[in-house]
MIDO-559284 format. One record per residue (C-alpha): x negated, y, z negated; residue number from 0; residue in three letters. Coordinates in nm, 3 decimals, m for minus. Layout:
residues N
xx,yy,zz,n,res
X,Y,Z,NUM,ala $
...
END
This chain:
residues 313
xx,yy,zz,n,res
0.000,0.000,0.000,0,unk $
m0.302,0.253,m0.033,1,unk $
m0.407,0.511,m0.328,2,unk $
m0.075,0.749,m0.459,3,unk $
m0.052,1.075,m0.246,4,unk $
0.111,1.384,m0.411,5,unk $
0.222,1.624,m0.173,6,unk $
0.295,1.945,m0.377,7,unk $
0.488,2.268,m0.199,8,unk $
0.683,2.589,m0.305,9,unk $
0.961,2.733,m0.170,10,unk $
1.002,3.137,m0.126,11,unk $
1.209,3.297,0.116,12,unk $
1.173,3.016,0.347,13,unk $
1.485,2.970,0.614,14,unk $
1.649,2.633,0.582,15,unk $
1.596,2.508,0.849,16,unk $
1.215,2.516,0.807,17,unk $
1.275,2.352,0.455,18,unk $
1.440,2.077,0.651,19,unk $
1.179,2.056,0.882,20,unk $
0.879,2.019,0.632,21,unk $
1.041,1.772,0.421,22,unk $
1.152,1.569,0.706,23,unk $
0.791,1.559,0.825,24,unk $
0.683,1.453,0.485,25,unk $
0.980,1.197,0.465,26,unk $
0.848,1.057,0.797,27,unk $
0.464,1.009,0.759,28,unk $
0.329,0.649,0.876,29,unk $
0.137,0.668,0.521,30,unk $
0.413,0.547,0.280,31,unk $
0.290,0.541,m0.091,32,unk $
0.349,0.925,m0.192,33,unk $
0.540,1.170,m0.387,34,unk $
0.693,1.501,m0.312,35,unk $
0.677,1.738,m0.580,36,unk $
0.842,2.065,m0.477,37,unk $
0.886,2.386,m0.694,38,unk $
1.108,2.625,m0.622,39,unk $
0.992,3.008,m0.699,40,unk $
1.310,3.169,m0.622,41,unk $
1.581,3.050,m0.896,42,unk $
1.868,3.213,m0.701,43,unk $
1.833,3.075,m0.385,44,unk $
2.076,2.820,m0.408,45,unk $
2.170,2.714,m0.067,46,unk $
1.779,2.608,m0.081,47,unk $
1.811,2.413,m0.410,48,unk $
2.103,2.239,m0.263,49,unk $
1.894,2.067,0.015,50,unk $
1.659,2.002,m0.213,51,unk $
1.844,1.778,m0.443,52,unk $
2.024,1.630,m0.161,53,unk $
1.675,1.514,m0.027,54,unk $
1.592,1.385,m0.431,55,unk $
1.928,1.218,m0.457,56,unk $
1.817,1.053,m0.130,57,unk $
1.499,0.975,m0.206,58,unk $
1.349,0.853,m0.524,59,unk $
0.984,0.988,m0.458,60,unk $
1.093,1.345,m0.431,61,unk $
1.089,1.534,m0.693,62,unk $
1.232,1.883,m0.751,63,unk $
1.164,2.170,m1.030,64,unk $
1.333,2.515,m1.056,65,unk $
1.180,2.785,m1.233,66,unk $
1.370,2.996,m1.448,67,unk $
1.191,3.332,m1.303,68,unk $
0.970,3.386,m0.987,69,unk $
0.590,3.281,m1.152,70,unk $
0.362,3.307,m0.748,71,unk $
0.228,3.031,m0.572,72,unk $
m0.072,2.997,m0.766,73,unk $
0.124,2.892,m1.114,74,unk $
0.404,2.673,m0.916,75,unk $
0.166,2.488,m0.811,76,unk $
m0.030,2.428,m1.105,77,unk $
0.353,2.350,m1.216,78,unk $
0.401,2.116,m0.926,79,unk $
0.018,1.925,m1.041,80,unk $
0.091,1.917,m1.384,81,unk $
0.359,1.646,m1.308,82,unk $
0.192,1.462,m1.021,83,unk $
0.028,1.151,m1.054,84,unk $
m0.146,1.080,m0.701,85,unk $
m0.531,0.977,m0.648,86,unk $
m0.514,1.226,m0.340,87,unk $
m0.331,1.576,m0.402,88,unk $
m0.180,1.660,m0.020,89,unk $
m0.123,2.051,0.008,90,unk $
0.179,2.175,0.245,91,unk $
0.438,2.444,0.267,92,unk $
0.810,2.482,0.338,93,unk $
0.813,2.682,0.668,94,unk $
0.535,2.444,0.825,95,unk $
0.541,2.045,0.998,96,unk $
0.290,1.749,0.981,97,unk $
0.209,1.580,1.274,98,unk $
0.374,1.188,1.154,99,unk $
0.041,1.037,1.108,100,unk $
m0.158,1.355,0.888,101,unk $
m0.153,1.199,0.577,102,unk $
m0.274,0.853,0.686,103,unk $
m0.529,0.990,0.862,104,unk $
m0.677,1.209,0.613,105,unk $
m0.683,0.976,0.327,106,unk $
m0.848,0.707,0.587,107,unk $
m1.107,0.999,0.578,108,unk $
m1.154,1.033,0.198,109,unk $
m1.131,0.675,0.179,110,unk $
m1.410,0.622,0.419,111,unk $
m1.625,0.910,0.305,112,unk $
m1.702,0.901,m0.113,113,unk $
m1.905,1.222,m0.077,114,unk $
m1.602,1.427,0.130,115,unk $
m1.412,1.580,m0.209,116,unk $
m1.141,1.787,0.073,117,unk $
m1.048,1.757,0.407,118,unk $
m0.872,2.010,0.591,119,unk $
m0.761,2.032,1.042,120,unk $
m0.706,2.214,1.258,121,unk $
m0.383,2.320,1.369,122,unk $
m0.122,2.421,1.651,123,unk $
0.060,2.793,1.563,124,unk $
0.417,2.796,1.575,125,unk $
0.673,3.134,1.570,126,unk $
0.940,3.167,1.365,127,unk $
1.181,2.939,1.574,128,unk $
0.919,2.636,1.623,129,unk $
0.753,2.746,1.950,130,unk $
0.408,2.618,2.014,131,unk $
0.225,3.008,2.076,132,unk $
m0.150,2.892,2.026,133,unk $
m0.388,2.650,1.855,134,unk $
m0.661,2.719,1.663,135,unk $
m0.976,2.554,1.810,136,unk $
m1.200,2.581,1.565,137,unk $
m1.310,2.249,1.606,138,unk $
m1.484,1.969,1.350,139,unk $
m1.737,2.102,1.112,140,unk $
m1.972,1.889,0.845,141,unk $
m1.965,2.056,0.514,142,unk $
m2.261,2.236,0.542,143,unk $
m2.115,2.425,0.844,144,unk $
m1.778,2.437,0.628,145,unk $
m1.997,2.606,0.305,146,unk $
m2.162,2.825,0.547,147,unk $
m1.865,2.933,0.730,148,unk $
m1.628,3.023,0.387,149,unk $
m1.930,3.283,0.257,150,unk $
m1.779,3.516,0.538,151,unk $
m1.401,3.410,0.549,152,unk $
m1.133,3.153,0.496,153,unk $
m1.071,3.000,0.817,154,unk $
m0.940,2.667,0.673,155,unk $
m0.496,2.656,0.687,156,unk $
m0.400,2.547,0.315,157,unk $
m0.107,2.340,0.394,158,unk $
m0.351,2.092,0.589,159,unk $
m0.512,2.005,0.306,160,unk $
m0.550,1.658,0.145,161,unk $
m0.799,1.629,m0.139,162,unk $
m0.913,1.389,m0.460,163,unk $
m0.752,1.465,m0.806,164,unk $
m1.066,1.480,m0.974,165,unk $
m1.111,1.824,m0.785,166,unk $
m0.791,1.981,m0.876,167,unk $
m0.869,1.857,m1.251,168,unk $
m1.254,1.970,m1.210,169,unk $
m1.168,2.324,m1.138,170,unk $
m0.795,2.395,m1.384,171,unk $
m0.590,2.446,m1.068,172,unk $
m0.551,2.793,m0.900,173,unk $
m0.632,3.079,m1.017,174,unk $
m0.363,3.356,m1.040,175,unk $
m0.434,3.573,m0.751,176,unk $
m0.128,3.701,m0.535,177,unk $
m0.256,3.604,m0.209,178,unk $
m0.584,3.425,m0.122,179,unk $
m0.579,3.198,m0.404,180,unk $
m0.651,2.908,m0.148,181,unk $
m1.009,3.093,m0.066,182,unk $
m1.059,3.123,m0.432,183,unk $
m1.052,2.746,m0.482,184,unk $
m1.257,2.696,m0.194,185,unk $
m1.543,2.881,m0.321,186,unk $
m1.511,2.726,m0.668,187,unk $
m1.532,2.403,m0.503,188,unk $
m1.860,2.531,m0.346,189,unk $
m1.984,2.669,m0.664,190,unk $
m1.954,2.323,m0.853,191,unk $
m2.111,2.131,m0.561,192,unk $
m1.786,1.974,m0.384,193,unk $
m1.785,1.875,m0.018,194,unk $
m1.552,2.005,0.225,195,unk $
m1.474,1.875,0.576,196,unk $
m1.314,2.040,0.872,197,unk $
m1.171,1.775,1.144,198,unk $
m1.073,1.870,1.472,199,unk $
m0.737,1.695,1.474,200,unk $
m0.443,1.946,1.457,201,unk $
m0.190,1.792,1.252,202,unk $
0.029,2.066,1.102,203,unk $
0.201,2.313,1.313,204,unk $
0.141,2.643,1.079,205,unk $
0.445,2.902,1.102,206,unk $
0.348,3.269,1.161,207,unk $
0.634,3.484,1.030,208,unk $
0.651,3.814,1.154,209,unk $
0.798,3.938,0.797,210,unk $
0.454,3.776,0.616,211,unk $
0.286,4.084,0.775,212,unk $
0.274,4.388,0.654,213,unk $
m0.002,4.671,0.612,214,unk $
0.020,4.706,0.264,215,unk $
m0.055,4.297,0.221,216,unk $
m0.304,4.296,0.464,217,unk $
m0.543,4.559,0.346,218,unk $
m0.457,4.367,m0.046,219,unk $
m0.568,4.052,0.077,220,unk $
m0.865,4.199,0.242,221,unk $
m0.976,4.347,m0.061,222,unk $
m0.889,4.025,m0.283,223,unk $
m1.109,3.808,m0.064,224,unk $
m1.394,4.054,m0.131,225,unk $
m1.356,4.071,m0.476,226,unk $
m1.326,3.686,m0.463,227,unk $
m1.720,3.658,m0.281,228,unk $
m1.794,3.885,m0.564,229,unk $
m1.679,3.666,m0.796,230,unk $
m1.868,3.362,m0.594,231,unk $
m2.167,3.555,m0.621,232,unk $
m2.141,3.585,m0.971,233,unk $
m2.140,3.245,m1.043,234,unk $
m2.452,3.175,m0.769,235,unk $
m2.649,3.380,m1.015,236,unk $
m2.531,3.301,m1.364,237,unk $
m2.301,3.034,m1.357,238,unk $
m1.975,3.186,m1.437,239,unk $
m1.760,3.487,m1.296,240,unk $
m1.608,3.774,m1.435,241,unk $
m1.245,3.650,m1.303,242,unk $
m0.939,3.839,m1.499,243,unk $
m0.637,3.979,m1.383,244,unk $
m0.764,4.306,m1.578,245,unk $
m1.086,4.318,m1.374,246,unk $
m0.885,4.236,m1.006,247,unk $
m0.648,4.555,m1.100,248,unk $
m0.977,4.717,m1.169,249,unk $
m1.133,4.669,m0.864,250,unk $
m0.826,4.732,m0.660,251,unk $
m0.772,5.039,m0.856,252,unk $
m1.141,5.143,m0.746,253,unk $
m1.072,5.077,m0.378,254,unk $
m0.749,5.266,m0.327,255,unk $
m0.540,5.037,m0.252,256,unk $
m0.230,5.281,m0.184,257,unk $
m0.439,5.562,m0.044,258,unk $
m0.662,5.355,0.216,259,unk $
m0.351,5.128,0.347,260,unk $
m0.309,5.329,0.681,261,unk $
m0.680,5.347,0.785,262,unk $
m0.714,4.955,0.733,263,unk $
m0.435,4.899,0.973,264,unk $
m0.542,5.117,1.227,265,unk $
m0.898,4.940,1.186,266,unk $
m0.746,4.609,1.164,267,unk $
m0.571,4.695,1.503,268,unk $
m0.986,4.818,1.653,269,unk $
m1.093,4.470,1.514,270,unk $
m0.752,4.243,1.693,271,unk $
m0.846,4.461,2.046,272,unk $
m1.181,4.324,2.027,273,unk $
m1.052,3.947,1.986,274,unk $
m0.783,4.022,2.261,275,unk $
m1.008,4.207,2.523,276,unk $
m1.072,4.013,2.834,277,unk $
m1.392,4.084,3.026,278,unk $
m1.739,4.078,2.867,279,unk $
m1.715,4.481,2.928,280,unk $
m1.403,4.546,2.778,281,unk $
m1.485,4.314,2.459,282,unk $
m1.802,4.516,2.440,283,unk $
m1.661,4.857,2.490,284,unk $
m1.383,4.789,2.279,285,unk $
m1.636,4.648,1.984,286,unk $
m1.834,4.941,2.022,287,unk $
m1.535,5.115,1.927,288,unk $
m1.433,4.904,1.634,289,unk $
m1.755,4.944,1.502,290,unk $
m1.805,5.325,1.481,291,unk $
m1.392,5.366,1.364,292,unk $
m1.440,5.271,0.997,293,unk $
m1.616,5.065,0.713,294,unk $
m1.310,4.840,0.745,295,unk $
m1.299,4.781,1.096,296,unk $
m1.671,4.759,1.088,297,unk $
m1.711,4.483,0.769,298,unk $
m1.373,4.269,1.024,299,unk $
m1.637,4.236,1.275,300,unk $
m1.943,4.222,1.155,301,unk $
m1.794,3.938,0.885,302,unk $
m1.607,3.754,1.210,303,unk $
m1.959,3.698,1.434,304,unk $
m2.142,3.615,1.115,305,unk $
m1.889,3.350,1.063,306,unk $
m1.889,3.203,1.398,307,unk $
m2.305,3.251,1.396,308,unk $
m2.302,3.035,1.051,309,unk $
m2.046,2.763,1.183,310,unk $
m2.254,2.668,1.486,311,unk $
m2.589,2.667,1.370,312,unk $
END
């Protein structure tokens, strides 16, 4: 029958129909031995907690928890782990779909490779109403390439991945950060020595939601995933971080955040013309551009090629 898998997910906002969706992907994996543990973060969205106990009165491996107030992604699922009792801890979210065969494959991976601690794929992007609109190519990368790749951004999706327990237990869960928390956790892993591996296979179809984007988030999660490689290199040199929510409202606090919104769209829009332009001549013209703008613009680019330098060397 295989090792216990415990898929954990939240639910927020999500449409039903892409509630149905993920669950029914879950339901329908070739790998049979697991456990859904969902936790809903929205207490009054009821037509949502309806489906869900229809799909735990169905099946007896699904498992549902309501909290009584909205708690973020980061403490639901510590909430969801707290409960679980899988070898292998499966990430995955309500809005996105495995491919039938992603769990089986990955823990044939873990299972086959005692020093691989995570695994993450690739995977196809999907809009709002399920259309394929791109795939990210990023292709297979060893952990070394992984490790060198995450000291410049986050490039691997969260709801592909499948990892050990020991890690989850290792590290205490997530951290409670608003967005990025995923990165975080990466770089913890890092920090205490865990290996990470990126396959090429592209099974989960990740959702992009138009109403996910926003200015105001974008520039906050650009700023939380530099104060989390602060906090990375903290613990490089001594050991241990400075992590508090004090300290992130700090460093926020130092950086603007209200006041500098505008200019890091407008420079996020210089860095997305660069990654759009076509020629060689219009990608150069238009990075010459993106660098000279702003700092922002200037640290998206500069970050992006080291990142792509540090993955294929």
């Amino acid at each position: 029958m295989g090792n216990l898998v415990s898929v954990i997910m939240t639910t927020y906002n999500e449409e039903l129909v892409w509630v149905k969706e993920a669950l029914d992907s879950i339901m329908t994996q070739t790998y049979s031995n697991m456990e859904v543990i969902i936790v809903v973060d929205k207490p009054d969205e009821q037509g949502v907690i309806a489906l869900l106990r229809q799909y735990e009165a169905r099946y007896e491996q699904v498992k549902v928890l309501v909290n009584e107030r909205n708690i973020g992604l980061a403490l639901s699922l510590n909430k969801a782990f707290a409960v679980a009792r899988g070898d292998y801890i499966a990430r995955m979210d309500a809005d996105d779909i495995c491919e039938p065969e992603r769990i089986e494959l990955q823990v044939q991976l873990l299972e086959q490779n005692p020093n691989i601690h995570l695994v993450s794929s690739n995977c196809k992007y999907i809009d709002s109403d399920g259309v394929l609109t791109g795939e990210q190519k990023i292709g297979s990368k060893r952990p070394d390439k992984v490790k060198k790749g995450l000291m410049y951004t986050n490039f691997l999706i969260h709801p592909s991945w499948l990892m050990r327990r020991e890690v989850f237990d290792k590290l205490g869960g997530y951290r409670e950060f608003e967005c990025s928390q995923d990165y975080d956790f990466l770089l913890r892993m890092i920090s205490q020595n865990y290996h990470i591996l990126l396959t090429e296979q592209k099974l989960v179809r990740y959702r992009l939601r138009d109403s996910s984007i926003s200015s105001s988030r974008g520039f906050k999660q650009y700023l939380i995933a530099k104060y989390i490689r602060k906090l990375h290199d903290e613990r490089e040199k001594s050991g241990t971080d400075s992590f508090s929510l004090e300290s992130l409202e700090d460093y926020l606090s130092k950086n603007q955040l209200q006041l500098k919104n505008e200019k890091f769209t407008q420079s996020h829009h210089k860095f997305t013309d660069v990654r759009q332009a076509g020629s060689k001549l219009d990608k150069l013209t238009k990075a010459s551009a993106c660098l000279l703008y702003s700092k922002y613009s200037r640290d998206l680019l500069i970050n992006s090629v080291f990142y792509k330098f540090a993955i294929r060397m």
